[in-house]
DRENZATOR-280932 format. One record per residue (C-alpha): x negated, y negated, z negated; residue in three letters; residue number from 1. Coordinates in steps of 0.25 Angstrom, whole numbers. Each point is the difference from the previous one (the first is absolute). Layout:
BEGIN
<site><x>X</x><y>Y</y><z>Z</z><residu>ALA</residu><num>NUM</num></site>
...
***
This chain:
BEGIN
<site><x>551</x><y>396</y><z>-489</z><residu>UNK</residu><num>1</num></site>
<site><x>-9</x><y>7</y><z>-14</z><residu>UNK</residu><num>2</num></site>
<site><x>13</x><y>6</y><z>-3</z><residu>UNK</residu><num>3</num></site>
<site><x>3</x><y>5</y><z>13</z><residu>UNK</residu><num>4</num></site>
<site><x>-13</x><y>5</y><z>3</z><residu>UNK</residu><num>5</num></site>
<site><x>-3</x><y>6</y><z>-13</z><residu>UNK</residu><num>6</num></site>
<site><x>13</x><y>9</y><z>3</z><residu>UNK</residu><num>7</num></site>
<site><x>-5</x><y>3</y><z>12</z><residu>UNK</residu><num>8</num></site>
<site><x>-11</x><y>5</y><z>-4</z><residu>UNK</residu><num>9</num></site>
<site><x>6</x><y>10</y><z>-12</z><residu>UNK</residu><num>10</num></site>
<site><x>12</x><y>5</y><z>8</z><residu>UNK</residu><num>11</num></site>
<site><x>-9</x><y>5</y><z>11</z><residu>UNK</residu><num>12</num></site>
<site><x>-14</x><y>2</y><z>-8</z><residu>UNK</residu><num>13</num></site>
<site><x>-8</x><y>-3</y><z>14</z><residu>UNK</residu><num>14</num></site>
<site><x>-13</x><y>3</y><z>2</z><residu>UNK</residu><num>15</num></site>
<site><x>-2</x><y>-12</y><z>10</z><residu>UNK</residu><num>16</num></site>
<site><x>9</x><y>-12</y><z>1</z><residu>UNK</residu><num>17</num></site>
<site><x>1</x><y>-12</y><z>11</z><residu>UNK</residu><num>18</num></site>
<site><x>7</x><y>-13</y><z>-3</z><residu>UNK</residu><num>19</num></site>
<site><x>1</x><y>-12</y><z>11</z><residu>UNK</residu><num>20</num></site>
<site><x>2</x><y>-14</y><z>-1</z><residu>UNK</residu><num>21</num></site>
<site><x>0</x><y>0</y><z>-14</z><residu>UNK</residu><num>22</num></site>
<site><x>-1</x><y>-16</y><z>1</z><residu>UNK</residu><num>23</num></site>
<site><x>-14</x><y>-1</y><z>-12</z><residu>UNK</residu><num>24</num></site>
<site><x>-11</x><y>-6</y><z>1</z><residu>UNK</residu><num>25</num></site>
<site><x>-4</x><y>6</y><z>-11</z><residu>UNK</residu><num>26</num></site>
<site><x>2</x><y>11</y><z>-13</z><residu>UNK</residu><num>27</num></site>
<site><x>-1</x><y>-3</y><z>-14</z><residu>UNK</residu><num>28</num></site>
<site><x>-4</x><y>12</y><z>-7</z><residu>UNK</residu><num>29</num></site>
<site><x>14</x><y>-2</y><z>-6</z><residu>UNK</residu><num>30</num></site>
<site><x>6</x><y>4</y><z>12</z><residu>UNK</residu><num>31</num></site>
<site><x>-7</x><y>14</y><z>1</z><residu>UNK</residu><num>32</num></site>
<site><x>1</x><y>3</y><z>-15</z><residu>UNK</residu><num>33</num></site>
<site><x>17</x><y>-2</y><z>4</z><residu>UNK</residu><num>34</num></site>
<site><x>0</x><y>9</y><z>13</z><residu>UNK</residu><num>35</num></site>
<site><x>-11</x><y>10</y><z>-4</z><residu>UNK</residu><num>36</num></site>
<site><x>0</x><y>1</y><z>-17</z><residu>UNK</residu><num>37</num></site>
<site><x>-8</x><y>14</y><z>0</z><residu>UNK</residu><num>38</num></site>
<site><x>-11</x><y>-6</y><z>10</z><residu>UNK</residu><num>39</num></site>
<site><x>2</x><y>11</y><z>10</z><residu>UNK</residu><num>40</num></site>
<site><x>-2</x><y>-8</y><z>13</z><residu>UNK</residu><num>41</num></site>
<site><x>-12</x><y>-8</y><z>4</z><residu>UNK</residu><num>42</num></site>
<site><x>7</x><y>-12</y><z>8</z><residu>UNK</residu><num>43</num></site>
<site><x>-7</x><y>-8</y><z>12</z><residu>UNK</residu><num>44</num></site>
<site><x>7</x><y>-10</y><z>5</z><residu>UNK</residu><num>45</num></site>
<site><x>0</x><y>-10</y><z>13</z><residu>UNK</residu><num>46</num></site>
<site><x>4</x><y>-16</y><z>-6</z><residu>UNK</residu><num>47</num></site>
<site><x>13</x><y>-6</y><z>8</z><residu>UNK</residu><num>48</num></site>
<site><x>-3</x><y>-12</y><z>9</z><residu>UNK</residu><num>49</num></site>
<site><x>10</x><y>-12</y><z>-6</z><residu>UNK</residu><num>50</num></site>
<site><x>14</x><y>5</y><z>-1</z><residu>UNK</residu><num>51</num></site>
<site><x>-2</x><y>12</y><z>9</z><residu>UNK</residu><num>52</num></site>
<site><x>-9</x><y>15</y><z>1</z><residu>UNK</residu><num>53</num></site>
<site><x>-6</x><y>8</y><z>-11</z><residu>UNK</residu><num>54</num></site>
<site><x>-3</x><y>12</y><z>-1</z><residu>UNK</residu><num>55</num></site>
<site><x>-3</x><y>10</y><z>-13</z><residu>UNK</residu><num>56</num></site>
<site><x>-5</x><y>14</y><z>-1</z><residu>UNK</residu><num>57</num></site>
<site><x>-1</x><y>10</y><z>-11</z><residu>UNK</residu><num>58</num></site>
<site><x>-9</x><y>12</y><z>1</z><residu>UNK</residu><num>59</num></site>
<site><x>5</x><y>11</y><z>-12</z><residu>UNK</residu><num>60</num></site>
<site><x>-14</x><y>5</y><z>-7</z><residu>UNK</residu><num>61</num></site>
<site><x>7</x><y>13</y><z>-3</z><residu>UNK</residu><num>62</num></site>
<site><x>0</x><y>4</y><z>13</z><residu>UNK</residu><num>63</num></site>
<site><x>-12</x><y>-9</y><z>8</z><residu>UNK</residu><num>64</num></site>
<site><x>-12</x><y>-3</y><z>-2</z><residu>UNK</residu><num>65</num></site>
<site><x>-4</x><y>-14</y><z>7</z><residu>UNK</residu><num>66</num></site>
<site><x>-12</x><y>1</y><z>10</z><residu>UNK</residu><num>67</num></site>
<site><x>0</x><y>-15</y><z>6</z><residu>UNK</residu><num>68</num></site>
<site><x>12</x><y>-8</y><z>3</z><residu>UNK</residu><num>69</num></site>
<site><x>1</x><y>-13</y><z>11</z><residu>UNK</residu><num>70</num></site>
<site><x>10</x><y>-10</y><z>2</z><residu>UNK</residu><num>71</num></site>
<site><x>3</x><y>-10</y><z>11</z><residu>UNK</residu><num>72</num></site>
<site><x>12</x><y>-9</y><z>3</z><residu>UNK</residu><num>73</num></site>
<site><x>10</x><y>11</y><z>4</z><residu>UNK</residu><num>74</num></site>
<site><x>-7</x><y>11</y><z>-7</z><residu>UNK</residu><num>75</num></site>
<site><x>-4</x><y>7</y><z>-12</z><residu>UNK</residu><num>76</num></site>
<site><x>-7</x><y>12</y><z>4</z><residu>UNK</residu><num>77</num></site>
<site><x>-6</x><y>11</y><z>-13</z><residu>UNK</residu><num>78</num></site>
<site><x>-8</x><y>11</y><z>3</z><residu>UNK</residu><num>79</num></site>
<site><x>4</x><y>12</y><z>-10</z><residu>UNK</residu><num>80</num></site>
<site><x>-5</x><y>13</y><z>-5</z><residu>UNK</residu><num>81</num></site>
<site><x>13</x><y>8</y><z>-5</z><residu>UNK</residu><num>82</num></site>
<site><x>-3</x><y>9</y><z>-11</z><residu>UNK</residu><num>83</num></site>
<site><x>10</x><y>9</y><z>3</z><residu>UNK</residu><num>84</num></site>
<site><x>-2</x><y>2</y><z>16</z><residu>UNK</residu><num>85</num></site>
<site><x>-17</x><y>-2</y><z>-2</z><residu>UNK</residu><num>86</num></site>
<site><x>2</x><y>-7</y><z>12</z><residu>UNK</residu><num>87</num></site>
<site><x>-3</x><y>-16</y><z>3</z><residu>UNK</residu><num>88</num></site>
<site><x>11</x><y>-8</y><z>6</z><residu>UNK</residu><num>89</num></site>
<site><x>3</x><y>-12</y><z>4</z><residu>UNK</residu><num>90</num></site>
<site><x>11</x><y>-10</y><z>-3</z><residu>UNK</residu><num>91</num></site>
<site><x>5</x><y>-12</y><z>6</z><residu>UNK</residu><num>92</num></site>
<site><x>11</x><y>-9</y><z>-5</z><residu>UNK</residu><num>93</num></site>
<site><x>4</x><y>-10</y><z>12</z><residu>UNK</residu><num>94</num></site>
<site><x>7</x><y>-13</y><z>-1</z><residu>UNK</residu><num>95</num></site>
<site><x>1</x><y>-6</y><z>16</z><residu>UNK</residu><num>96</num></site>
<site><x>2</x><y>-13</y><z>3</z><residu>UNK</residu><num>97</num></site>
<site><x>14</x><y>-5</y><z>2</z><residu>UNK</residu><num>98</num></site>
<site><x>-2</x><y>-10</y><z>10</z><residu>UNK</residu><num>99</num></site>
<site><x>-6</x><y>3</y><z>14</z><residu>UNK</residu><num>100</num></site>
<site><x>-12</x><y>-9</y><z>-1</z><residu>UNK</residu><num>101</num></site>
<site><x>-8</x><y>12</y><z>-10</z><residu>UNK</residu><num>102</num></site>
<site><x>4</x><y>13</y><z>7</z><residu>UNK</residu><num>103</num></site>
<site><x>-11</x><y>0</y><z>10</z><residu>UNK</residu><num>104</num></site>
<site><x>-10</x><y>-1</y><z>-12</z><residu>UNK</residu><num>105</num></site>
<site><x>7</x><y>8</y><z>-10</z><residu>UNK</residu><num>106</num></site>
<site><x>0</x><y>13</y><z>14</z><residu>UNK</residu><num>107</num></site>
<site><x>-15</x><y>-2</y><z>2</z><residu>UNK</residu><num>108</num></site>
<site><x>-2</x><y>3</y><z>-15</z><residu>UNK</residu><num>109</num></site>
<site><x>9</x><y>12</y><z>-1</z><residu>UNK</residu><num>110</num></site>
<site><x>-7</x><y>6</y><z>12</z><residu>UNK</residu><num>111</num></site>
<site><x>-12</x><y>-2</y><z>-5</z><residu>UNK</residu><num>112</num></site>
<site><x>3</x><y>5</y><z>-13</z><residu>UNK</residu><num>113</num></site>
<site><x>5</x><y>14</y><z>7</z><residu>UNK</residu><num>114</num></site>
<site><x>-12</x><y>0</y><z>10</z><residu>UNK</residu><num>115</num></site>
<site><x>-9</x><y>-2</y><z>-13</z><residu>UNK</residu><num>116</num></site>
<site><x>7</x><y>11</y><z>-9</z><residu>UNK</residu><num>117</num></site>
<site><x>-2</x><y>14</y><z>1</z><residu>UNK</residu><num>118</num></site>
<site><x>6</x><y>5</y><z>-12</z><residu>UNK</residu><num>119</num></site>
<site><x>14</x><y>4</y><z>-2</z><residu>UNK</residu><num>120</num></site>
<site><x>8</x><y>-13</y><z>0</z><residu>UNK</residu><num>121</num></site>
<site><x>14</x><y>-7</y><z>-4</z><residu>UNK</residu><num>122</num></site>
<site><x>3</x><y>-13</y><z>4</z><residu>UNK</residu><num>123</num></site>
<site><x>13</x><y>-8</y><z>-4</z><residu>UNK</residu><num>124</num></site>
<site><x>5</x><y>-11</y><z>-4</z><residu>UNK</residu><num>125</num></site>
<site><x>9</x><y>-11</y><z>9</z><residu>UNK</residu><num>126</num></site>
<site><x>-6</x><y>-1</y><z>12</z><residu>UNK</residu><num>127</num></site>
<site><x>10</x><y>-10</y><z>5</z><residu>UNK</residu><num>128</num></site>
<site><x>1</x><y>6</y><z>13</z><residu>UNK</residu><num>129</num></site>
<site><x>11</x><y>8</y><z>7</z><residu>UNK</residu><num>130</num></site>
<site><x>-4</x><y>10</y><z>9</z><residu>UNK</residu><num>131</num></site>
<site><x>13</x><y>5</y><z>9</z><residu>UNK</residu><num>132</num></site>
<site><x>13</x><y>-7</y><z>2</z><residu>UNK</residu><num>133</num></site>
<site><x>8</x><y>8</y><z>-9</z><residu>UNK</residu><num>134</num></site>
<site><x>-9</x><y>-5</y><z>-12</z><residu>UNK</residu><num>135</num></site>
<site><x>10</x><y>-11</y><z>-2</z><residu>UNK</residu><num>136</num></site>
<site><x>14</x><y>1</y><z>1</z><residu>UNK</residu><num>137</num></site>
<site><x>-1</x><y>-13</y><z>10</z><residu>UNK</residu><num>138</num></site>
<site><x>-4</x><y>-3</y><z>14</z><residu>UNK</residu><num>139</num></site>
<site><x>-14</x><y>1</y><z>-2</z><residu>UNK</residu><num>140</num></site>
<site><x>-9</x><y>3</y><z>13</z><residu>UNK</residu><num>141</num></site>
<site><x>-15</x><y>6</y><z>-4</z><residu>UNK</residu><num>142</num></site>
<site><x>-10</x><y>-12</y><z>1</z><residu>UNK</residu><num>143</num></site>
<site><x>-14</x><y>0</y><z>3</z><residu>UNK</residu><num>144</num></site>
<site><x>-5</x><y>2</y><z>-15</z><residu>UNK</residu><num>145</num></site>
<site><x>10</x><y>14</y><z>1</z><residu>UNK</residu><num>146</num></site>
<site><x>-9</x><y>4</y><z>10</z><residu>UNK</residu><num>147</num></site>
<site><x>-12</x><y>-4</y><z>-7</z><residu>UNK</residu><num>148</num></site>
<site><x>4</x><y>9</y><z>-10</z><residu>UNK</residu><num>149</num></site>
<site><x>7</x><y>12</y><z>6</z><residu>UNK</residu><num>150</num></site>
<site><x>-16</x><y>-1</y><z>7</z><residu>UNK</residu><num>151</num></site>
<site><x>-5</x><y>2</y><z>-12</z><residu>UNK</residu><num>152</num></site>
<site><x>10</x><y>10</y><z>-8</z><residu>UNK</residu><num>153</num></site>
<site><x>-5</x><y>8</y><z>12</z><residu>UNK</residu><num>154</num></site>
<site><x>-14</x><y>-2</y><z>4</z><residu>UNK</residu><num>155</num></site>
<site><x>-2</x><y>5</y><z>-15</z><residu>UNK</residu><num>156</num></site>
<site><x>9</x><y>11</y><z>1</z><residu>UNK</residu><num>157</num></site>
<site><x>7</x><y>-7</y><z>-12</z><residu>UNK</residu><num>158</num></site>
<site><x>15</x><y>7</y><z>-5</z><residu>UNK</residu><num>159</num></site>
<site><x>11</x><y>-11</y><z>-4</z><residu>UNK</residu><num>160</num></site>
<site><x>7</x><y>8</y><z>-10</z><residu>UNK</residu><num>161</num></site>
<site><x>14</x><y>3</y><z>2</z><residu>UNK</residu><num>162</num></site>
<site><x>10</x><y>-9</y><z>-11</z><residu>UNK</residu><num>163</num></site>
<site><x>9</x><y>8</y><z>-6</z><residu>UNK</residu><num>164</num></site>
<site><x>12</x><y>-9</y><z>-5</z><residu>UNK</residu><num>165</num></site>
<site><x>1</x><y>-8</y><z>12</z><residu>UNK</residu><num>166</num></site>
<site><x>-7</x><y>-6</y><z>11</z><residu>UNK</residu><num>167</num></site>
<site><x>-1</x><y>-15</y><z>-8</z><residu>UNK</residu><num>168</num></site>
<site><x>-8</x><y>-7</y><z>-13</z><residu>UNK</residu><num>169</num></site>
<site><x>2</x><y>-13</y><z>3</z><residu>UNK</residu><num>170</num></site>
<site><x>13</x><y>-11</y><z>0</z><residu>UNK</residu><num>171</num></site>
<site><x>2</x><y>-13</y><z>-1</z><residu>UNK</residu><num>172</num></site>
<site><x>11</x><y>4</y><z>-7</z><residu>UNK</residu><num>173</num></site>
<site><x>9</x><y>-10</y><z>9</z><residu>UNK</residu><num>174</num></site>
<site><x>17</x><y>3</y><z>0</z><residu>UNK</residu><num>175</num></site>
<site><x>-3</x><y>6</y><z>15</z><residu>UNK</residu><num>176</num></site>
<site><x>-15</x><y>4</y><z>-7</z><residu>UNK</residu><num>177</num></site>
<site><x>-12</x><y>2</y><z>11</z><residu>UNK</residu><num>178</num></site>
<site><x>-7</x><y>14</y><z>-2</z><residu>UNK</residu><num>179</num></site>
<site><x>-13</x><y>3</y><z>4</z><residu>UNK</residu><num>180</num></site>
<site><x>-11</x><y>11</y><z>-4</z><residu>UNK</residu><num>181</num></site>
<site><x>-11</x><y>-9</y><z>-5</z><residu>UNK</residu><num>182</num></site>
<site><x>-5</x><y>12</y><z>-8</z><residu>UNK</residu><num>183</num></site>
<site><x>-7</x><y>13</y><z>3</z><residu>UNK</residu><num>184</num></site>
<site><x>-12</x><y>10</y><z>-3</z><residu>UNK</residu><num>185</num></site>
<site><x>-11</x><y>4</y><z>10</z><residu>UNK</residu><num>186</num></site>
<site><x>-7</x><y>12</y><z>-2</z><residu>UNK</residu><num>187</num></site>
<site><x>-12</x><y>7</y><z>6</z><residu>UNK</residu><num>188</num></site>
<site><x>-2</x><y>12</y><z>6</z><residu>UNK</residu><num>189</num></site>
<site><x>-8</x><y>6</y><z>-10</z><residu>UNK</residu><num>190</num></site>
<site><x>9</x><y>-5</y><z>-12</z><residu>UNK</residu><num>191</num></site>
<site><x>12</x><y>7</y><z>5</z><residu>UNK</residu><num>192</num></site>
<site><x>-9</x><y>12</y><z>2</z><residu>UNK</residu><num>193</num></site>
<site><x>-3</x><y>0</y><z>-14</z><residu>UNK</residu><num>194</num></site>
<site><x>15</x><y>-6</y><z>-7</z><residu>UNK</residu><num>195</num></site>
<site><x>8</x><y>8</y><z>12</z><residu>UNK</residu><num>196</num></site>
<site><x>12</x><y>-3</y><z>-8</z><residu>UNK</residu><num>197</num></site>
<site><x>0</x><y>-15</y><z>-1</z><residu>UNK</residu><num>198</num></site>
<site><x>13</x><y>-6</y><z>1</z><residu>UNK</residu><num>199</num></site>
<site><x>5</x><y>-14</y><z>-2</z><residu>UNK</residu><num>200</num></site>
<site><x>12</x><y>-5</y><z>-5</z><residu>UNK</residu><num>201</num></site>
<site><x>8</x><y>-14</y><z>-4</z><residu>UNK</residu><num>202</num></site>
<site><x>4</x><y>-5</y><z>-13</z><residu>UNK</residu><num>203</num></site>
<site><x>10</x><y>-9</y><z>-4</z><residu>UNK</residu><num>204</num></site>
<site><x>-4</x><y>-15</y><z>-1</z><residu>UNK</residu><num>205</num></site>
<site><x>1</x><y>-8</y><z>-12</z><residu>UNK</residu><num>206</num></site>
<site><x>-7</x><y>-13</y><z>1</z><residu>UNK</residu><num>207</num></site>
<site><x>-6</x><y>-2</y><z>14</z><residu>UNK</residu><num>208</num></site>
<site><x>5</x><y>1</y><z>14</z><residu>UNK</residu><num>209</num></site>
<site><x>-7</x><y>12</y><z>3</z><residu>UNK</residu><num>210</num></site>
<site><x>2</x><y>14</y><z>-4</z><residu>UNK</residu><num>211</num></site>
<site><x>-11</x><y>7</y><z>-8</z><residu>UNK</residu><num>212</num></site>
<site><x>-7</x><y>12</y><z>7</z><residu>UNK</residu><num>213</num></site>
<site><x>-3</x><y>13</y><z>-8</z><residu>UNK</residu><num>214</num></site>
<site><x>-9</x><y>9</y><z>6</z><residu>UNK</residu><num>215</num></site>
<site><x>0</x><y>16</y><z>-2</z><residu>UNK</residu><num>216</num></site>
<site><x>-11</x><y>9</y><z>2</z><residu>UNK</residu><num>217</num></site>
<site><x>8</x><y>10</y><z>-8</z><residu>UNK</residu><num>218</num></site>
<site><x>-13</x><y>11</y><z>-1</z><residu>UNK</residu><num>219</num></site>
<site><x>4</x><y>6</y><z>-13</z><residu>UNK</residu><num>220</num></site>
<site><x>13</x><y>3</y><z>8</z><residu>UNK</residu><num>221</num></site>
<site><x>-8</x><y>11</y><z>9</z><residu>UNK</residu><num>222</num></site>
<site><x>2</x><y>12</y><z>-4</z><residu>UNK</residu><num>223</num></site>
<site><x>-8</x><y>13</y><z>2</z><residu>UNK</residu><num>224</num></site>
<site><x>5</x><y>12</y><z>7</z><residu>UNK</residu><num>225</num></site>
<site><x>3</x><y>12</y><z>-9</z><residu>UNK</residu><num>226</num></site>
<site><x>-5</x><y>13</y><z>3</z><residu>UNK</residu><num>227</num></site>
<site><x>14</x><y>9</y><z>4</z><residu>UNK</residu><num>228</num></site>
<site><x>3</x><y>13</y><z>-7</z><residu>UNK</residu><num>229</num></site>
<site><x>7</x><y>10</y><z>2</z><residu>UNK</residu><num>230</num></site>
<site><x>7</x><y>9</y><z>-13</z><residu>UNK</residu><num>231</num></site>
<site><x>4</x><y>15</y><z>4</z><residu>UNK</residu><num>232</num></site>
<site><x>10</x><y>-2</y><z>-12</z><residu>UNK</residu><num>233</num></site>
<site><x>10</x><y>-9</y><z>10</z><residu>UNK</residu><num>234</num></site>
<site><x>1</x><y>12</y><z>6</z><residu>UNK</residu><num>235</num></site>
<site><x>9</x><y>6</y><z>-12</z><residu>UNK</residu><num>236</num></site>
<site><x>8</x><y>-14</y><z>-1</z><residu>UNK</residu><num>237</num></site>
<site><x>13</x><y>4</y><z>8</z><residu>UNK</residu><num>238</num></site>
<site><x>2</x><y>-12</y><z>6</z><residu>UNK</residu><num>239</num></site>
<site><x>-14</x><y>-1</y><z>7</z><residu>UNK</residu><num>240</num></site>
<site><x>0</x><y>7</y><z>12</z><residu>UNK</residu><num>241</num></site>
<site><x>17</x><y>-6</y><z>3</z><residu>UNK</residu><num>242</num></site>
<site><x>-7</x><y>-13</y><z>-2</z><residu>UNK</residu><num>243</num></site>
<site><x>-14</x><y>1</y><z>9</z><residu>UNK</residu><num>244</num></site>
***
């Protein structure tokens, strides 16, 4: 997992990063002088329950300043000021529960966490809830916890961004493998009205069963209209006026 992360982490140089069920109860200072030898994160992490959970977030000082941070089961949450926005935001990294007995719970806490936060705000992770039918490439009927969700994607005026790279991140990597869409980033109103170019896409999996997320907000993309001008010296190129 150090070296996998720690690739991660230079191939795409992110400015936030999410992991879920990392399986640790604990981290050695070892393991983040592997993953992070420059010291550019600061890490919060959420400890694994047995053989199962675990959640760990890096926050890059490069680009954020940490105002406060919470944790609950199913949530890291960090409140941010970024540098380069001069705005505060909030940042969610999700791990639901995989088994139905947790989801009412781990619902009430998300809702409370979008009725709560009024800054712009990405939440992602593995929710571990499939919202539509055609979120799994098998009979799957919506379910009460869809519902629950959907209520709340909507009641918030939350966007789930669109995947590029196709509809799935998770397989049980059977012969006749079951797909399902586990994984996914919410964002709120106000955070799409400042990164109105945030896209999210798939990348290929190397160690788990799900594929890793990489989120775009692709601002130094925008470019800035340029004035148009006209030069009365086309008029003596030839071809101008056959061509216009």
């Amino acid at each position: 997992m150090q070296t996998f992360v720690k690739d991660l982490l230079w191939e795409f140089q992110a400015d936030f990063v999410g992991f879920q069920e990392t399986i640790k109860k604990r981290y050695p200072l070892s393991f983040f002088r592997k993953i992070d030898p420059q010291q550019k994160y600061v890490w919060h992490w959420i400890p694994s329950r047995g053989r199962s959970g675990g959640i760990l977030s890096g926050i890059k000082t490069e680009r954020f300043d940490i105002l406060s941070s919470k944790t609950s089961t199913y949530f890291i949450m960090v409140k941010v000021f970024d540098k380069k926005m001069r705005k505060n935001l909030c940042l969610v990294n999700v791990y639901g529960p995989a088994q139905d007995e947790g989801k009412e719970v781990f619902l009430t806490e998300l809702a409370q966490i979008c009725y709560e936060n009024k800054d712009p705000m990405l939440v992602g992770g593995d929710f571990n809830i499939l919202r539509f039918s055609d979120e799994k490439n098998k009979n799957f009927r919506p379910n009460r916890y869809s519902d629950m969700f959907n209520l709340i994607i909507n009641s918030y005026a939350l966007r789930d961004l669109t995947l590029n790279g196709g509809l799935y991140t998770w397989s049980n990597n059977h012969e006749d493998p079951t797909l399902e869409k586990l994984d996914r980033c919410l964002m709120s109103e106000n955070w799409e009205s400042l990164f109105p170019l945030s896209n999210l896409r798939k990348i290929p999996r190397y160690l788990s069963d799900h594929n890793p997320l990489l989120l775009c907000t692709d601002q130094d993309k925008i470019k800035k209209n340029k004035t148009f001008s006209f030069e009365n010296s086309w008029f003596k190129q030839e071809d101008f006026l056959p061509k216009i």
